[in-house]
C-alpha positions in Angstrom: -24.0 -20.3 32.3 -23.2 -17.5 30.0 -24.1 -16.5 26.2 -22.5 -18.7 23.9 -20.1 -16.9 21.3 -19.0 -18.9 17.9 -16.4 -17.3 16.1 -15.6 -18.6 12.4 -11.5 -18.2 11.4 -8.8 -17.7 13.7 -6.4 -15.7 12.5 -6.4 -11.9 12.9 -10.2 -10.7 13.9 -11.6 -14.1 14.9 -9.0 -14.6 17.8 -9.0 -10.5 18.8 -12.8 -10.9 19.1 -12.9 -14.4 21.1 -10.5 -13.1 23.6 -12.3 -10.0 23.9 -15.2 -11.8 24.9 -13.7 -14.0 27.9 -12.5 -10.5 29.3 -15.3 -8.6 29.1 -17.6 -11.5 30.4 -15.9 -14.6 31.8 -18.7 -16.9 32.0 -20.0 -16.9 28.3 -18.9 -19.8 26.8 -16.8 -19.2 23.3 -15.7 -21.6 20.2 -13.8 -20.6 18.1 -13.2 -22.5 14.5 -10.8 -22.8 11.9 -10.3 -24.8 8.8 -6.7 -24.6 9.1 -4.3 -26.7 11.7 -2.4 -23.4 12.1 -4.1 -20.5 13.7 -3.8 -17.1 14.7 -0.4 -16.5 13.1 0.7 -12.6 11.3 -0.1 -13.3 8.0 1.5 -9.6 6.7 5.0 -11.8 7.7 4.7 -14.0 5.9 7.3 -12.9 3.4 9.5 -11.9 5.8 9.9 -15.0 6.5 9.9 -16.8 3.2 13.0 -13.9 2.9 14.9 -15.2 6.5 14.1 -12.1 8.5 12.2 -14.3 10.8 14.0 -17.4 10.7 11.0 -19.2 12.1 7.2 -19.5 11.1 6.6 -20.2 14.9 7.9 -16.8 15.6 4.9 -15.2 13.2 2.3 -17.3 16.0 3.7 -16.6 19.1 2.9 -13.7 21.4 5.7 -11.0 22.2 6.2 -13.1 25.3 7.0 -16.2 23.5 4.0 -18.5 24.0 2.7 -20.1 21.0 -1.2 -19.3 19.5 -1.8 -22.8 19.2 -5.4 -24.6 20.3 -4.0 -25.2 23.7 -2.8 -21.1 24.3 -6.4 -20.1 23.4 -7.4 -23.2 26.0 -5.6 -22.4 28.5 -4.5 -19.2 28.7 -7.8 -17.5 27.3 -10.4 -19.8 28.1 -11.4 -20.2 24.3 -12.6 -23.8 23.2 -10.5 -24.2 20.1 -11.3 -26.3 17.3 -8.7 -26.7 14.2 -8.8 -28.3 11.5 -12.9 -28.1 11.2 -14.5 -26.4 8.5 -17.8 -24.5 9.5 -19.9 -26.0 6.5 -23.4 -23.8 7.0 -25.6 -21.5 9.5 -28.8 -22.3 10.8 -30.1 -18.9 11.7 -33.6 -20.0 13.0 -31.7 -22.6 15.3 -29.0 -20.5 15.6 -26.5 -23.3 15.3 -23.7 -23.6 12.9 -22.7 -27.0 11.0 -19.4 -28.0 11.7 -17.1 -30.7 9.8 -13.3 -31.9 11.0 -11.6 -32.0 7.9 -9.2 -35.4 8.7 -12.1 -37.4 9.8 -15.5 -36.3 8.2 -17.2 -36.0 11.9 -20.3 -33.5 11.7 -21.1 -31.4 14.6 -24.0 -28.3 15.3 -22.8 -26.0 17.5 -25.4 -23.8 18.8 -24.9 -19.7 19.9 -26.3 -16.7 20.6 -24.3 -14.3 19.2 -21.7 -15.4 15.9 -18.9 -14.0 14.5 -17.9 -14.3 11.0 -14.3 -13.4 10.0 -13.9 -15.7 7.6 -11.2 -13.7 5.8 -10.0 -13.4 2.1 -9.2 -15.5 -0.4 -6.3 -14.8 -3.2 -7.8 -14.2 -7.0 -6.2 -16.4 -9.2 -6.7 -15.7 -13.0 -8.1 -18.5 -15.4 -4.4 -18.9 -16.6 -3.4 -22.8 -18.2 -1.3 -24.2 -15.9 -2.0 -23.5 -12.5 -2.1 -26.9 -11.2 1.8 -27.6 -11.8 4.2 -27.8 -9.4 5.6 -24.5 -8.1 3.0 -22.7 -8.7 1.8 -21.3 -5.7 -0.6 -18.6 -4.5 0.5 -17.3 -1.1 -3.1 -17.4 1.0 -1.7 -19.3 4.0 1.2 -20.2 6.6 1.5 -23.6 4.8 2.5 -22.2 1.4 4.7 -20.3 2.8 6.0 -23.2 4.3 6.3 -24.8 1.4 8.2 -21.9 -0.8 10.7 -21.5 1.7 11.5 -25.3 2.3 11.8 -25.7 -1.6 14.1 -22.6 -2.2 16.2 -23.9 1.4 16.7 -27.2 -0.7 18.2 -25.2 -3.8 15.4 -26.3 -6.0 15.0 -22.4 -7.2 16.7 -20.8 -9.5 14.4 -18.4 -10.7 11.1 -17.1 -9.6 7.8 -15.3 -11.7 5.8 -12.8 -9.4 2.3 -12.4 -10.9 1.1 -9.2 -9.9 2.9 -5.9 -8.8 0.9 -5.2 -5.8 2.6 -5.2 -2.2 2.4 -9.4 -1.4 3.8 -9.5 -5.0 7.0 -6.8 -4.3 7.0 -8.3 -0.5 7.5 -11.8 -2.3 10.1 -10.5 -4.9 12.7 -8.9 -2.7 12.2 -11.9 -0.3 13.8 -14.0 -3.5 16.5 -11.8 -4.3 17.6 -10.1 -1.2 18.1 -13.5 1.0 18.4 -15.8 -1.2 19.7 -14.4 -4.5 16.9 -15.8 -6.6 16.4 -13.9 -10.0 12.9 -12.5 -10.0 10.8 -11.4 -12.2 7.5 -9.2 -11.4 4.8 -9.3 -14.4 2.2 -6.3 -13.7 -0.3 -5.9 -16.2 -1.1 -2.2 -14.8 0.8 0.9 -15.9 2.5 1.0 -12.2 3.2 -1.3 -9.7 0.8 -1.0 -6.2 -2.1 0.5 -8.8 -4.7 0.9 -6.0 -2.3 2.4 -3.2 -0.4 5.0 -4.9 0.0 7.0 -7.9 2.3 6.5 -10.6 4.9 9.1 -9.8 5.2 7.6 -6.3 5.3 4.1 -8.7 7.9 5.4 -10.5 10.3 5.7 -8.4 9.9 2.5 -6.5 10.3 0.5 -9.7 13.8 2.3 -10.8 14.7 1.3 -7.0 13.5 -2.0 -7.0 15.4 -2.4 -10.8 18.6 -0.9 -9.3 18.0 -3.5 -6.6 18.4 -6.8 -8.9 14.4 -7.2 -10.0 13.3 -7.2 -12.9 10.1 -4.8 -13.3 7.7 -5.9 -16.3 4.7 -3.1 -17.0 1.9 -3.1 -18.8 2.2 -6.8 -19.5 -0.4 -9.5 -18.7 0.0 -13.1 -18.5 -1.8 -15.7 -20.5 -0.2 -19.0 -19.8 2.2 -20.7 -17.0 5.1 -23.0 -18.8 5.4 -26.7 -17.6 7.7 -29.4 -18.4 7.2 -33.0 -19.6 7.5 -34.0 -15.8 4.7 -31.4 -14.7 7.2 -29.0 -13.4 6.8 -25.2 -13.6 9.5 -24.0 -16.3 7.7 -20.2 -16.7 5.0 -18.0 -17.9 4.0 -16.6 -21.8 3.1 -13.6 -21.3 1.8 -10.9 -24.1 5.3 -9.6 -24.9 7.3 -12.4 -24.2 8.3 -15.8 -22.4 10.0 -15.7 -18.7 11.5 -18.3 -17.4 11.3 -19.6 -14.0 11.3 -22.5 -11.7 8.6 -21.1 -9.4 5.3 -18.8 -10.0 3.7 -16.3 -7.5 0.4 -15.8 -8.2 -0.4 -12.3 -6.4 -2.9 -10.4 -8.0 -4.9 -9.5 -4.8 -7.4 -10.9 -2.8 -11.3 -11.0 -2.2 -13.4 -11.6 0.9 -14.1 -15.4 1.7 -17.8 -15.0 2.1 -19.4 -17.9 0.4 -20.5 -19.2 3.8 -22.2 -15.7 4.5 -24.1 -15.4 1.4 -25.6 -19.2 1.8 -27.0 -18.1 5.3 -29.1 -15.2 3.3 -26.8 -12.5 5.0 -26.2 -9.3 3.0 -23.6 -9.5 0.5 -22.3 -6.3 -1.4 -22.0 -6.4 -5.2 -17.8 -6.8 -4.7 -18.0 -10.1 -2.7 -18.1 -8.5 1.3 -20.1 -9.1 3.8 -22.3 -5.9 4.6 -21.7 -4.5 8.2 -23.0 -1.6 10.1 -20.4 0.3 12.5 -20.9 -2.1 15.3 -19.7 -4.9 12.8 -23.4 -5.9 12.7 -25.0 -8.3 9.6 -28.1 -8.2 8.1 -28.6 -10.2 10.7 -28.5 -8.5 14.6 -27.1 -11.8 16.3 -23.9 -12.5 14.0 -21.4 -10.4 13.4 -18.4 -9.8 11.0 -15.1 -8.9 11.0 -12.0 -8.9 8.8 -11.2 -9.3 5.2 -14.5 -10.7 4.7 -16.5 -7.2 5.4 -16.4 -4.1 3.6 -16.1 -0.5 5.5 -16.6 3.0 4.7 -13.8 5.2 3.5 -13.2 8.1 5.6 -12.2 10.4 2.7 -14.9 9.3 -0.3 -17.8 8.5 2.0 -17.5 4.9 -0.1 -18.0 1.0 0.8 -14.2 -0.1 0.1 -12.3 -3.8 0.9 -9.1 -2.8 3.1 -7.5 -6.5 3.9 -5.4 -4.9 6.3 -4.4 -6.9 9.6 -4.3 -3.9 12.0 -8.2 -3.0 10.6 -9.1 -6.4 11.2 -8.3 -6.6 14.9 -9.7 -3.1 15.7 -12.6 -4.5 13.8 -12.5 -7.6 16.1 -12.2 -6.0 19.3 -15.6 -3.9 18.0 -17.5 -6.9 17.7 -15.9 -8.3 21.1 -17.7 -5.2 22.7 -21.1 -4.9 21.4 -21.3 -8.9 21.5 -21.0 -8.3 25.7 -23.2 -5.0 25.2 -20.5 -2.4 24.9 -21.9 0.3 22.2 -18.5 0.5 20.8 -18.3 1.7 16.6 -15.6 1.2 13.7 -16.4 4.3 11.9 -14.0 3.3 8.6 -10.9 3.7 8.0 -8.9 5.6 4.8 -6.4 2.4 4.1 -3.3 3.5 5.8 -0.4 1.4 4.2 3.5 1.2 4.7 5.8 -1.6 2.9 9.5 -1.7 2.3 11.5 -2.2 -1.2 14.8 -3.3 -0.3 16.3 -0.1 1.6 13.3 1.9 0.3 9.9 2.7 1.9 6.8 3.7 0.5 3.5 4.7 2.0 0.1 6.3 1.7 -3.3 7.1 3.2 -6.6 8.1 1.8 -7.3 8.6 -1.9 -4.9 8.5 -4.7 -5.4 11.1 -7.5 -7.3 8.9 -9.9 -9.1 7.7 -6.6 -10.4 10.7 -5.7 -11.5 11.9 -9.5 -13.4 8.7 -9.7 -15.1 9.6 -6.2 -16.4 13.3 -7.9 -13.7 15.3 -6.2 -12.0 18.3 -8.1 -8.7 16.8 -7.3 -5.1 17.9 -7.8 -1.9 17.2 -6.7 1.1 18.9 -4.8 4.3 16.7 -5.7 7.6 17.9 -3.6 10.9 16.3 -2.6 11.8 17.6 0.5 15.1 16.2 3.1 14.1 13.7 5.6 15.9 16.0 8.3 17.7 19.1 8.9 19.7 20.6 6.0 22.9 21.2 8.5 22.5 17.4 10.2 25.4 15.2 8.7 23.8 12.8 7.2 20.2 13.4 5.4 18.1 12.2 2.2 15.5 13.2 -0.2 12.0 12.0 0.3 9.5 12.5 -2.2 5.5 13.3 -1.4 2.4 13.9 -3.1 -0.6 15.2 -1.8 -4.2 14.8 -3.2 -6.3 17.9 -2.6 -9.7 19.2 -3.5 -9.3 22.5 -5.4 -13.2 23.2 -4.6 -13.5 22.7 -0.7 -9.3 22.6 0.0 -10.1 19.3 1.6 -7.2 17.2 1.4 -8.1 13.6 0.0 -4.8 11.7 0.5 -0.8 11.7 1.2 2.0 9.0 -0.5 5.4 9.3 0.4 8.3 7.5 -0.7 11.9 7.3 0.9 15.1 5.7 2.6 14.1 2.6 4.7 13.3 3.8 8.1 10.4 5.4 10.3 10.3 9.2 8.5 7.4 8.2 6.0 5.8 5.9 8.2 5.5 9.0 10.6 4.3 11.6 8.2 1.7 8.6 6.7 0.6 8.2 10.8 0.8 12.0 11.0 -1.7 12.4 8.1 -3.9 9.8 8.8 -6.3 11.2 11.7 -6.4 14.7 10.0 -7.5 12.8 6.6 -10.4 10.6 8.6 -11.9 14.1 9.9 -12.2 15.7 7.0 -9.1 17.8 7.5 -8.1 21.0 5.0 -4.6 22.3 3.5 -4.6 24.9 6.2 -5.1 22.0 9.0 -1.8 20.1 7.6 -0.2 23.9 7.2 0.0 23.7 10.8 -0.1 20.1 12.1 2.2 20.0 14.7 5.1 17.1 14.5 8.0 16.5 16.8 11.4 18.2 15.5 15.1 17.4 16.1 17.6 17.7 13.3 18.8 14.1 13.5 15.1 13.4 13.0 13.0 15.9 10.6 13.4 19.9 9.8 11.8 22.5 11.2 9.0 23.0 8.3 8.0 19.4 8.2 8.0 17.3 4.9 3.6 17.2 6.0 3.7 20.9 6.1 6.1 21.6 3.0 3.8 19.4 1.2 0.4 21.3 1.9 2.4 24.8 1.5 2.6 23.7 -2.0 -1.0 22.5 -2.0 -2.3 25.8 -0.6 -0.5 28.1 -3.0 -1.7 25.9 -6.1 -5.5 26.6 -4.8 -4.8 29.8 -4.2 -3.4 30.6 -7.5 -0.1 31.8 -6.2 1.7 29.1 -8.1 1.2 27.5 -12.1 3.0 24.1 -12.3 3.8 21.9 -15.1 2.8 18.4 -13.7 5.7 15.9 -14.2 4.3 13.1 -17.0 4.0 16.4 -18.8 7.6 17.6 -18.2 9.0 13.9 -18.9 7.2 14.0 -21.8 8.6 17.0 -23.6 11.9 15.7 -22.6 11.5 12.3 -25.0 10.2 14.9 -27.2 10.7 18.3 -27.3 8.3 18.5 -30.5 5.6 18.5 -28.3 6.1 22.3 -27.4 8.3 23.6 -29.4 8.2 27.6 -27.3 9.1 25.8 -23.9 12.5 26.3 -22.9 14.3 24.9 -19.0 15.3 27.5 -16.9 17.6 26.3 -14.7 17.9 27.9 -11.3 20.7 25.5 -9.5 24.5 26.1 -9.1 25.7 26.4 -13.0 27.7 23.3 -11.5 24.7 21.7 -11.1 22.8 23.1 -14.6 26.2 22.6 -16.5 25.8 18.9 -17.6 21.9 19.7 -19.0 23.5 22.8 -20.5 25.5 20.7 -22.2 23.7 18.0 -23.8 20.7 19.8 -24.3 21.9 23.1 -25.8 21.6 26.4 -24.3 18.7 27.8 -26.4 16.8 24.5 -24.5 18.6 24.7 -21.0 19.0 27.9 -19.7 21.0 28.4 -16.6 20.1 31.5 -14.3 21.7 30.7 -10.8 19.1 31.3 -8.4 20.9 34.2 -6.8 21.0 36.1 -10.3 17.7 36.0 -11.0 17.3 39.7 -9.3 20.1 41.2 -11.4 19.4 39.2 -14.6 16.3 38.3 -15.3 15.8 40.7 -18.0 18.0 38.4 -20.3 15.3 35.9 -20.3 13.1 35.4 -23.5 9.4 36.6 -23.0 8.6 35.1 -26.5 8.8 31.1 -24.7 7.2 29.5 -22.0 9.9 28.6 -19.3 9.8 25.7 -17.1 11.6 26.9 -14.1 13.5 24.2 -12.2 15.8 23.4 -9.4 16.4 20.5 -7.0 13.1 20.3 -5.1 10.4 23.1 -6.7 11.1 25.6 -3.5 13.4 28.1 -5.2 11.5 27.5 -8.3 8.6 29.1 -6.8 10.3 31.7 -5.3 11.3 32.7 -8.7 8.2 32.2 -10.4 6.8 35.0 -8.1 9.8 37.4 -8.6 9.0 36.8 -12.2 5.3 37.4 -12.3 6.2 40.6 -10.3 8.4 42.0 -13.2 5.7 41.1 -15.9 7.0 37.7 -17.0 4.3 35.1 -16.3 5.2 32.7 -19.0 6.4 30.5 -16.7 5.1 27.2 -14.8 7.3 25.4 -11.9 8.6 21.5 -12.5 6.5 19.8 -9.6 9.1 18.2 -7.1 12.1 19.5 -8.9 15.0 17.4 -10.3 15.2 14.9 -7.3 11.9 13.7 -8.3 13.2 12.8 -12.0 16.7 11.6 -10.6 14.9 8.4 -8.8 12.4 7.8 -11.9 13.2 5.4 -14.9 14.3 8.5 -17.0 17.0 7.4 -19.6 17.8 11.1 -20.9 19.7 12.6 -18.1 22.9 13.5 -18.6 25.7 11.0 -17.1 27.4 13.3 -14.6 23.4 12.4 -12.9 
């Protein structure tokens, strides 16, 4: 007879870990346990199919060759006893045997092991708001909500829908409303920017004017206090600060925290945040149970920091770890820096490592290089602008993190993938000057949007290039009190400049075509500071040095250029825009 292996939740680490175990030793006997009647299913789908992309939940627990993750797959196709619908109610660690209760019936079983795993998972946090027990409101924690929301909005008993939360479930949830099924949706996000703890706000920015432009409405800086119900006990909205908002459905998605209640009552180490503390072999306090999943925290590759990253594709590599070292392999999860991709509509954004608020809090001397580059070659038919910002160390040139934003497709998830690695071993600007990536016109240019981006980054440490940072630059524009010596120089086609010319006034908006500058640059004012611009911050640069050259350094480049402000909520730009 071989060890016996528990395993406590079923749905991502849980199963990666039990199935690890059978193939690396096929006599040790394995359990695994799950609350739920549904097991082992993609949880990150699940609003992909509350939107119709996946047409059926079954789809979301099947295998790529179309067998279902059901208790008799992990039976009899992994040799995995399999018991659903039992909730693990408490560890014995001097037995060594876990206390297990069917949740139908009420029968009490002790399982004994030798080695446990814990991947208990996360649960969502749901504020102290009035209301929350009416019907329609929903938090989306499980395959059976989800269920439930699409079943509802299938019956036509949604007209309208409340997204608490601006975080990616939240947006995910939103677009599922309105782009299948027409619902009006409404996301409440009591942050300045929506996905606060992924990417900055310029990235932010941008995705909200997209998502707006898209059919949802976008609500910042806006909390709320109280969910609406009828005399019947029906949802009818939310209150919040500002306002009421109607709605025949609420999402509650303001994030999630690790499940480890069950942890903590065993006397197993518990971090101040809620996780269950692991070692890099997905260790406990305790040597002969393990952890895995959203329940654990892990260390960030970038800050050296304990962070929570309830991210699926962590949580089976974190499985598979404990799989190994449970059967004696010395295999490690070093950490991770939160790689993350989503889609808006026909936009996606992404981002690895730290963000620039991220990485001031961690004690870095952190700064930013924002540029818009093309997703592909200038002379390919059919290209787009793609926006980036890099967070960089001005100290050690270390670079702390990359965001990208851009058409739906797989150019930012590449540069995100691209970055990743480099970012995990403490990788500098000149390390992403010359990171190699594939290049085809159809697909990328020859400088990549990675490289463009630390170009930038290297010339700001170097001191080679002064930047005005764009909430700066957006600020002046609302108000041009603000500096009253700062005037645009505009370095586009005049066709181009003409329109800013124009509403703005030429003693504000100067137009210089870039291929002047040489022959005319002694017509510009050395008595105001200019803020030289063009479409994506390249020929601004350019100019910058020409200009420093002959003596006029009362100038600072517009980060990212105009493409950056044409896909933010901006309100001043001139209509032919």
């Amino acid at each position: 007879m071989g060890k016996k292996v528990v395993v406590v939740g079923a749905v991502a680490a849980g199963p990666k870990c039990a199935v690890r175990v059978k193939r690396l030793d096929p006599d040790a006997e394995v359990v695994l346990i799950d609350q739920d009647s549904l097991i082992s299913y993609g949880g990150c789908g699940i609003p992909y199919y509350v939107s119709g992309d996946v047409p059926d939940e079954k789809e979301l627990r099947s295998t790529n060759f179309h067998m279902l993750r059901d208790e008799h797959f992990f039976e009899k196709a992994k040799g995995v006893t399999t018991l659903t619908s039992t909730r693990v109610t408490g560890i014995d660690r001097l037995s060594k045997v876990v206390k297990a209760e069917h949740v139908a019936t009420g029968e009490v079983k002790e399982i004994g092991y030798d080695k446990l795993l814990l991947a208990t998972g996360s649960e969502p946090i749901v504020p102290p708001l009035a209301g929350l027990d009416l019907d329609g409101v929903f938090t989306v924690n499980n395959l059976h909500k989800a269920i439930e929301i699409k079943d509802r909005i299938a019956k036509g008993l949604v007209g309208k829908a409340v997204i608490v939360g601006g975080g990616a479930i939240g947006i995910e949830m939103a677009e599922a409303f309105k782009d299948l099924w027409g619902i009006d949706a409404t996301i409440v996000e009591m942050k300045s920017h929506l996905l606060p703890s992924l990417v900055d706000w310029e990235m932010a920015d941008i995705l909200a004017k997209h998502l707006r432009d898209s059919g949802l409405e976008v609500r910042l800086e806006e909390a709320a206090q109280e969910i609406l119900g009828d005399e019947q006990g029906k949802v009818r909205g939310v209150r919040t600060d500002k306002k009421e908002i109607d709605g025949d459905m609420v999402i509650i998605a303001v994030g999630v925290r690790p499940r480890s209640a069950l942890a903590l009552e065993a006397g197993l180490h518990v971090s101040r945040g809620g996780a269950i503390v692991v070692n890099e072999r997905m260790q406990t306090s305790d040597p002969d149970i393990y952890a895995a999943g959203d329940c654990v925290e892990i260390t960030h590759l970038v800050s050296g920091q304990k962070f929570f990253a309830p991210l699926g594709s962590l949580a089976n590599k974190q499985g598979r770890v404990a799989g190994d070292n449970i059967c004696g392999i010395p295999s490690v999860f070093k950490g991770g820096v939160g790689s993350f991709i989503m889609k808006g509509f026909d936009m996606s954004i992404g981002s690895a490592g730290l963000t620039l608020q991220g990485a001031r809090e961690a004690g870095f001397a952190a700064d930013i290089s924002l540029t818009s580059p093309i997703d592909r070659a200038h002379f390919y038919p059919t290209q787009a602008v793609t926006c980036f910002l890099m967070v960089f160390d001005r100290r050690t040139r270390r670079v702390l993190g990359l965001q990208g934003i851009g058409p739906m497709g797989d150019g930012i998830l590449a540069r995100i993938n691209g970055a990743a690695p480099l970012l995990c071993e403490g990788g500098v600007i000149e390390d992403f000057n010359n990171i190699e990536m594939a290049y085809s016109p159809p697909f990328s240019a020859a400088i990549d949007s990675i490289n463009a981006a630390a170009y930038v980054a290297e010339n700001l440490c170097d001191g080679r290039m002064r930047k005005i940072d764009m909430g700066e630059f957006l600020a002046y524009m609302e108000n041009s009190a603000l500096q009253p010596d700062w005037v645009m120089l505009d370095v586009r086609h005049p066709k181009q400049a003409r329109p800013f010319v124009d509403k703005f006034g030429s003693g504000r908006w100067l137009s210089l075509p870039y291929d002047e500058v040489r022959e005319r640059f002694a017509e510009l004012p050395r008595d105001k500071t200019m803020v030289i611009i063009c479409n994506a911050g390249s020929r601004s640069y350019e100019v910058q040095r020409f200009l420093d050259h002959h003596g006029y350094s009362n100038n600072t480049v517009l980060a990212g250029g105009i493409n950056v402000v044409k896909r933010m909520n901006v309100d001043w730009l001139p209509s032919a825009q």
